[in-house]
MIFIBA-128947 format. One record per residue (C-alpha): residue number from 0; residue in one letter; x, y negated, z negated. Coordinates in steps of 0.5 Angstrom, whole numbers. Example, Ala and Ser with C-alpha at 12.3 -4.5 7.8 and 13.67 -1.06 7.14 Angstrom:
BEGIN
     n   res    east   north      up
     0     A      25       9     -16
     1     S      27       2     -14
***
This chain:
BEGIN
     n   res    east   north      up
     0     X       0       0       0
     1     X       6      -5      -2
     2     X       9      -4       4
     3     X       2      -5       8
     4     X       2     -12       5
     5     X       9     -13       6
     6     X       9     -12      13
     7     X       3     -16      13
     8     X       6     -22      10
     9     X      11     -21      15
    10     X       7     -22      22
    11     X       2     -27      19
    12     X       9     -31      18
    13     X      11     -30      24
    14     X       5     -31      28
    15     X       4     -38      24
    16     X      10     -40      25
    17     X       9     -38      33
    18     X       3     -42      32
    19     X       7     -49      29
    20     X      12     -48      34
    21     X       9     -54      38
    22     X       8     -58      34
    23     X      14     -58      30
    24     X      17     -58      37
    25     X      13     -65      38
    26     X      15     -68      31
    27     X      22     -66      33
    28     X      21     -70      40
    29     X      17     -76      37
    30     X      23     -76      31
    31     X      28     -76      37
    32     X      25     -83      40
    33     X      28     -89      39
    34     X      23     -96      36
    35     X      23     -99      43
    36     X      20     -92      46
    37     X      12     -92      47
    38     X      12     -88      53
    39     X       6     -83      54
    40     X       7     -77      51
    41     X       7     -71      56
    42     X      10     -65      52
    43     X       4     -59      53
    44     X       1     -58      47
    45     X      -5     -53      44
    46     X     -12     -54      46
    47     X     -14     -56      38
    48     X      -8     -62      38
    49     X      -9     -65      45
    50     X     -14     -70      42
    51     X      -9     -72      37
    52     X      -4     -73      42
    53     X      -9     -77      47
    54     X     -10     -82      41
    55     X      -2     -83      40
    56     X      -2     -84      47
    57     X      -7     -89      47
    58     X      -4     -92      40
    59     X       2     -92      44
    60     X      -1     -96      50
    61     X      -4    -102      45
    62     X       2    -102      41
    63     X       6    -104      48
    64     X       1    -109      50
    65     X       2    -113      45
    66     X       8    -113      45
    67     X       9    -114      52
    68     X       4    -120      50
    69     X       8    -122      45
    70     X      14    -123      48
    71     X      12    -126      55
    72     X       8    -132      49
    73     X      14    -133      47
    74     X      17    -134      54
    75     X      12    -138      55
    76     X      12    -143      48
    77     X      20    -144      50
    78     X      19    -147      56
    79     X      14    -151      53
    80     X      17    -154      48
    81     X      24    -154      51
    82     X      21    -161      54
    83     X      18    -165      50
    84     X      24    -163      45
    85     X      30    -165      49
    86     X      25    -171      50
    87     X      26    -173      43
    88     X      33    -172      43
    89     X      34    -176      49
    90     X      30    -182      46
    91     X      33    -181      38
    92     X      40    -181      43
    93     X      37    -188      47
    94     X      35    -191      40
    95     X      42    -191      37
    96     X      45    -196      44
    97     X      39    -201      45
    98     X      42    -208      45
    99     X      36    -212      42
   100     X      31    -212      38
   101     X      26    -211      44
   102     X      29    -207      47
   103     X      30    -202      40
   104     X      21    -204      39
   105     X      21    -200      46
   106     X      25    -195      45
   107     X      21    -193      39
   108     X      15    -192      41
   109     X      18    -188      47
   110     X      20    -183      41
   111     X      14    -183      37
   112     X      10    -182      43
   113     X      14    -177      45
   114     X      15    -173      39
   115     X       7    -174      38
   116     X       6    -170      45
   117     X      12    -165      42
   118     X       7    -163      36
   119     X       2    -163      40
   120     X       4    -157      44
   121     X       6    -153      38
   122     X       0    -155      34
   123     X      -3    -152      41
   124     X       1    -146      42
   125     X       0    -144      34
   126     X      -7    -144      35
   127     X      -7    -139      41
   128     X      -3    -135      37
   129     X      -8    -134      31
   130     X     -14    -133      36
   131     X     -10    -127      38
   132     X     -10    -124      32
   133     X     -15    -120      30
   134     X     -22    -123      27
   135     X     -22    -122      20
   136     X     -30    -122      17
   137     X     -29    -127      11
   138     X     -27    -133      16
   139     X     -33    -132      20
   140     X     -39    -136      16
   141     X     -46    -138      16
   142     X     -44    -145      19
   143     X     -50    -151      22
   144     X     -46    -152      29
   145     X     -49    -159      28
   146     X     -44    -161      22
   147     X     -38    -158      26
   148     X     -40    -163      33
   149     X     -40    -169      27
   150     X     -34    -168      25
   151     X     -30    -167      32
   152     X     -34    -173      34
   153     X     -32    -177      28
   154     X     -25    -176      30
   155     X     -24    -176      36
   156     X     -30    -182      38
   157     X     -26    -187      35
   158     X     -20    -185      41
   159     X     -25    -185      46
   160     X     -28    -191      44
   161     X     -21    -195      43
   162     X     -20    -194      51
   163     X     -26    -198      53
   164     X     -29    -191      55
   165     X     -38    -190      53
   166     X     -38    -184      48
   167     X     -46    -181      47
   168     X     -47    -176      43
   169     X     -54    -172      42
   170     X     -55    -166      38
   171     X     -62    -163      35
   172     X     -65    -166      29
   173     X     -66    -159      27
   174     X     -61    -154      23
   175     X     -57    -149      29
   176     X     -55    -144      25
   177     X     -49    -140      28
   178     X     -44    -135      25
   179     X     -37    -137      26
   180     X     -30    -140      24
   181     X     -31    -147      23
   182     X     -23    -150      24
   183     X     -23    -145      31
   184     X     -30    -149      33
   185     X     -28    -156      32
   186     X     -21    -155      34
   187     X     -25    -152      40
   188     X     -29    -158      41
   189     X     -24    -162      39
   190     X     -20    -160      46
   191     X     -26    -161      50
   192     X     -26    -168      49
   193     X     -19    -169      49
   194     X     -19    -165      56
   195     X     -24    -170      59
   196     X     -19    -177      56
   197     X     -12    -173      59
   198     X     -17    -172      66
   199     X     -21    -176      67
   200     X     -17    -181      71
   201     X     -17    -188      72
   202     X     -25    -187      74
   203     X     -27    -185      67
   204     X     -32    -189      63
   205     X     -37    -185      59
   206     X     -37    -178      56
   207     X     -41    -174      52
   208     X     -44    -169      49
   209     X     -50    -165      48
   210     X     -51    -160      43
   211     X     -58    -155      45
   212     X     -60    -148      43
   213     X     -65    -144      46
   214     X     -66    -140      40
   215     X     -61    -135      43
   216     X     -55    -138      44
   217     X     -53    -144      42
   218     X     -50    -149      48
   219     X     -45    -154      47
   220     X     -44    -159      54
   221     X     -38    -163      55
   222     X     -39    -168      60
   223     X     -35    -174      64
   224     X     -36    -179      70
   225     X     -28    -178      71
   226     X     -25    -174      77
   227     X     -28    -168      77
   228     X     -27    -162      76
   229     X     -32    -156      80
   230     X     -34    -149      78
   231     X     -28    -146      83
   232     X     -23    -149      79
   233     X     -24    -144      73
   234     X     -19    -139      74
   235     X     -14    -144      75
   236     X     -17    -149      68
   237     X     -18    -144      63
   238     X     -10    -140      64
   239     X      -6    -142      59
   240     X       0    -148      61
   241     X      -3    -149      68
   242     X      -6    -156      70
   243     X     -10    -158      77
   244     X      -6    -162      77
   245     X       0    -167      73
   246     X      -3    -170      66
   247     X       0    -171      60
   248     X      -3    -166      57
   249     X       0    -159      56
   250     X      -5    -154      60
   251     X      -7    -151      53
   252     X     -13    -154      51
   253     X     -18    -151      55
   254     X     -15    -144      54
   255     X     -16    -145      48
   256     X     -24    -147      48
   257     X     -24    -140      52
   258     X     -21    -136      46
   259     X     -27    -139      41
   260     X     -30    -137      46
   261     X     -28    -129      46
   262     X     -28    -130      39
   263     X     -35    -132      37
   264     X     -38    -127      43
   265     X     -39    -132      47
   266     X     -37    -136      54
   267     X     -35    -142      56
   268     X     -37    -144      64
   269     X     -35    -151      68
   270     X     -43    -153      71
   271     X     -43    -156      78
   272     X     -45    -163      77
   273     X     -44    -168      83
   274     X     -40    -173      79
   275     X     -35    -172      74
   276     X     -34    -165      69
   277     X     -38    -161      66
   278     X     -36    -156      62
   279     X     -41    -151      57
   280     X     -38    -147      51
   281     X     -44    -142      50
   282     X     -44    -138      42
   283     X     -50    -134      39
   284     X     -54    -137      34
   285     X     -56    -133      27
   286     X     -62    -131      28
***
């Protein structure tokens, strides 16, 4: 009986240890792999495992495309700020040779200007940052979408206003409750209007905005009188650093409107209108 079960034991060993030998193999395999390797994994593996290996392949694959994202962004942020940086340098260095004191008062508020537009491109690119990060459910609250119009408004319509330029504001006496990130929407908005001053061109003399809902969705209209701006253009307006053409903006603004937009389940479209722009950032509302 004794030799019974020890021979047994013997083939269960065996048997068992065969039956491991592919995923030891694979363990082996994966061990043997270096961090920057997140290629698809191809060794044959048994039927009860391939769905473990499909799932580290697909692992594998997110995890590279975030890190290729990653590292295109950071390209991408270099280059941008490489500009206004060595503009600041440029300027600071101009300073330090002004022969008079006009000349000094000129060159200062060169290096103010610039380092403003410096500060603005990295405030920008910070923010498209965080909006790729995953969305979290304590920074999405129950907000009234009115208060966060009247806060980008107030901000930003006293810039408006200085620059000669109409500012009109229409929003529902009633509350628009919608569920979301407060900073990202008024950052949102806040780069809708600012999209609007930098593009408008010489002729711009009004912009407003309009805040509807259809008890569905809630839709926030910003539109001008300026240089115009047409639905075909949204591939080319909405990609991140690209500009239709030369401004002093830094192509970031409306990328950022389309990623609240994302991250709110909602959309942003440019309207055809027959004069000027029109843009519509659409979010549900809490029903």
């Amino acid at each position: 009986m004794g030799i019974l079960l020890a021979t047994l034991a013997i083939v269960v060993w065996f048997g068992v240890a065969r039956g491991l030998r592919p995923l030891l193999d694979l363990q082996d395999a994966i061990d043997l792999r270096s961090p920057d390797d997140l290629s698809e994994i191809k060794r044959p593996v048994p039927i009860e495992v391939q769905g473990v290996v499909r799932t580290l392949n697909r692992l594998f694959g997110q995890v590279e495309k975030s890190i290729n994202a990653h590292q295109v962004f950071i390209s991408e942020a270099a280059h941008q700020l490489r500009n206004p940086a060595a503009a600041v340098q440029s300027m600071a260095e101009a300073l330090q040779d002004a022969k008079t004191d006009g000349d000094r008062e000129k060159r200062i508020s060169e290096l103010v200007t610039a380092a403003k537009k410096s500060a603005t491109v990295a405030e920008q690119l910070l923010s498209l940052e965080r909006l790729r990060q995953p969305t979290h459910q304590d920074q999405m609250d129950k907000i009234d979408f009115r208060s966060v119009v009247e806060e980008a408004c107030a901000e930003i319509g006293v810039h408006i206003l200085a620059k000669g330029i109409e500012f009109d504001v229409t929003i529902p006496e009633t509350a628009v409750p919608v569920t979301g990130d407060r900073v990202f929407l008024i950052e949102a908005l806040k780069n809708l209007l600012d999209n609007a001053i930098k593009h408008g061109g010489t002729m711009l003399s009004q912009i407003s905005v309009v805040l509807r809902c259809d008890g569905k969705y809630v839709n926030l209209t910003v539109a001008d009188d300026g240089a115009g701006l047409s639905p075909d253009q949204s591939e080319a307006a909405f990609n991140r650093f690209s500009q239709l053409e030369y401004s002093e903006g830094s192509g970031l603004g409306l990328s950022i409107v389309s990623a609240v937009a994302e991250r709110h389940g909602g959309m942003i479209e440019i309207n055809q209108v027959e004069r000027g722009a029109s843009i519509t950032l659409e979010i549900p509302m809490v029903l």
